[in-house]
C-alpha positions as CSV (number, residue, x, y, z in Angstrom):
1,X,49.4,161.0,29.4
2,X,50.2,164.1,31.6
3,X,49.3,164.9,35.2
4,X,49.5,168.4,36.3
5,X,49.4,169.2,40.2
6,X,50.1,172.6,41.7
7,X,50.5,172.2,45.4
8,X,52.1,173.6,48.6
9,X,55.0,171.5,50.7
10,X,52.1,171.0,53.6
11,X,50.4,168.9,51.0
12,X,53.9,167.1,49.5
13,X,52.5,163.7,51.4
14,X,49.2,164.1,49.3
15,X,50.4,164.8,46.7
16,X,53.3,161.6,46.9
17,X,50.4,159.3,47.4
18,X,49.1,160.7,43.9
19,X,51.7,160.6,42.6
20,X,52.2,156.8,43.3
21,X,48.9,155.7,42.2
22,X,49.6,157.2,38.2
23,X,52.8,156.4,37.8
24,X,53.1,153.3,35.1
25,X,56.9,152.2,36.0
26,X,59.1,152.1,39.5
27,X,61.5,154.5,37.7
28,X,61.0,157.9,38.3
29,X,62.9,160.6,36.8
30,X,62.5,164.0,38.6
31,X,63.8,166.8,37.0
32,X,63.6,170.5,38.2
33,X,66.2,173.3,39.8
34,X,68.4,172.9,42.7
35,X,65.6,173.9,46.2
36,X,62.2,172.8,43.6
37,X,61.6,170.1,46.4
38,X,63.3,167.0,44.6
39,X,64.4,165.6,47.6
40,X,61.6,166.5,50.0
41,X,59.0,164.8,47.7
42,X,61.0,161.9,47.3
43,X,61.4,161.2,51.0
44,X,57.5,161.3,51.3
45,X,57.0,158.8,48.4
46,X,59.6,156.6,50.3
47,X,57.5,156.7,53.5
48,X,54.2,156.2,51.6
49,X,55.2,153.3,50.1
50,X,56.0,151.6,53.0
51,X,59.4,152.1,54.4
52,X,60.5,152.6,58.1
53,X,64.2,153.5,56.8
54,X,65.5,157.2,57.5
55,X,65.2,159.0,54.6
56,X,67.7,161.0,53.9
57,X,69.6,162.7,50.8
58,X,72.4,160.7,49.3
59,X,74.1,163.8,47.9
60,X,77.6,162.7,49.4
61,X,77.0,158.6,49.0
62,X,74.8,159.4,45.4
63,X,72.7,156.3,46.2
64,X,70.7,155.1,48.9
65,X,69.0,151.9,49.4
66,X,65.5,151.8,52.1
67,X,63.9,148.6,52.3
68,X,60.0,147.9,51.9
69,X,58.5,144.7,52.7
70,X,58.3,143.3,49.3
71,X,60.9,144.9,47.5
72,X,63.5,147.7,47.8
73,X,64.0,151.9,46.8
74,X,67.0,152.7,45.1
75,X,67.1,157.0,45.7
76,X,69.9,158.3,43.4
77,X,71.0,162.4,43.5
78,X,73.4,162.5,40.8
79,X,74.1,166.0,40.9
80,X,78.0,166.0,42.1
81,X,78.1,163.1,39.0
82,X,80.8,164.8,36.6
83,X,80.7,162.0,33.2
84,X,78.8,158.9,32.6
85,X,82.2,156.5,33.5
86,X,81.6,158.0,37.1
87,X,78.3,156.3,37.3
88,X,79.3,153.6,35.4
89,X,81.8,153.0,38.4
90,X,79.8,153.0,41.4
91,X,77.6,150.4,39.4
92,X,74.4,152.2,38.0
93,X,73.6,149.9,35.3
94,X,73.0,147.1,38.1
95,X,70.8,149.3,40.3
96,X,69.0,150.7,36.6
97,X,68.5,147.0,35.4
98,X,66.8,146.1,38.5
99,X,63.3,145.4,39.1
100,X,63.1,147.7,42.5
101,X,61.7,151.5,42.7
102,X,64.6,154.1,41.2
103,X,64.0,157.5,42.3
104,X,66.6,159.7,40.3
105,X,67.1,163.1,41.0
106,X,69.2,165.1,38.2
107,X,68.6,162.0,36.0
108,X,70.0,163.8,32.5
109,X,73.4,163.2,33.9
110,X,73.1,159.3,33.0
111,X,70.5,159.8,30.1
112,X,72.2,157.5,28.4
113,X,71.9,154.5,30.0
114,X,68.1,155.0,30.9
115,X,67.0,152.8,27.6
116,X,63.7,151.7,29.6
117,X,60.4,153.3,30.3
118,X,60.0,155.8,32.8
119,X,58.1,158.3,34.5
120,X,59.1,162.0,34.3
121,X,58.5,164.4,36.8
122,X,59.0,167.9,36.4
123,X,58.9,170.2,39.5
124,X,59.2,174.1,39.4
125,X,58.4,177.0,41.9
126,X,55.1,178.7,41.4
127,X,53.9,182.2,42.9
128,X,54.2,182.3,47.0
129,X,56.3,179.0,47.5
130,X,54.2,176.5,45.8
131,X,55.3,174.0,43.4
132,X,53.9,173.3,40.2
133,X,54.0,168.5,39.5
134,X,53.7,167.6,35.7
135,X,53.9,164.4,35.5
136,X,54.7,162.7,32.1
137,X,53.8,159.1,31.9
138,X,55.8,156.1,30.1
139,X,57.9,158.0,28.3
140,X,61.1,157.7,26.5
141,X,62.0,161.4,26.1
């Protein structure tokens, strides 16, 4: 299943709560070029699914962790990842096995190790600023 939304950043938290409601898995893969709004989305899904945390981008730390009631957010920017073994030593595999949200920006750096479904987001620029969503749904790929 695909989901195609074309949208402006004044509608980013509409668009995160749409987001949430079709996606199948708590593993979203977001894919698209460095300034798309990877980050900017992401923040707004943390805060509409129910976390007080500051939301910030872990480009330096790679991870960050924001706590919901029931559960947890693990937001991962693994652009400044070089190999796989560099993942492998900050621990992916734990946070990947787990049963919280994973938010991965720049996810094909660790395509290895993502065995399970997910959800695939692909962002892009559109004409005047927008963004263009496709959303690909429990895939594999």
């Amino acid at each position: 299943m695909k989901l195609e939304i074309s949208y402006e950043l004044i509608d980013v938290e509409k668009v995160a709560k749409q987001l949430i409601e079709n996606v199948k898995t708590k593993t979203l893969l977001f894919y698209g070029d460095m300034g798309v709004g990877k980050t900017t989305l992401i923040k707004t899904i943390v805060k509409v699914l129910g976390s007080d945390d500051e939301v910030s981008s872990p480009t330096f730390s790679i991870v960050n962790e924001y706590q919901l009631q029931n559960d947890k957010i693990y937001h991962f920017d693994l652009y400044r990842i070089n190999d796989l073994e560099e993942a492998y030593n900050f621990g992916i595999e734990d946070y990947i096995d787990s049963e919280h949200w994973k938010l991965i920006e720049w996810p094909e750096k660790v395509k290895p190790i993502l065995t399970d479904y997910f959800d695939k987001i692909d962002l892009e620029l559109a004409p005047e600023n927008n963004r263009i969503l496709r959303l690909n749904l429990d895939t594999n790929n």
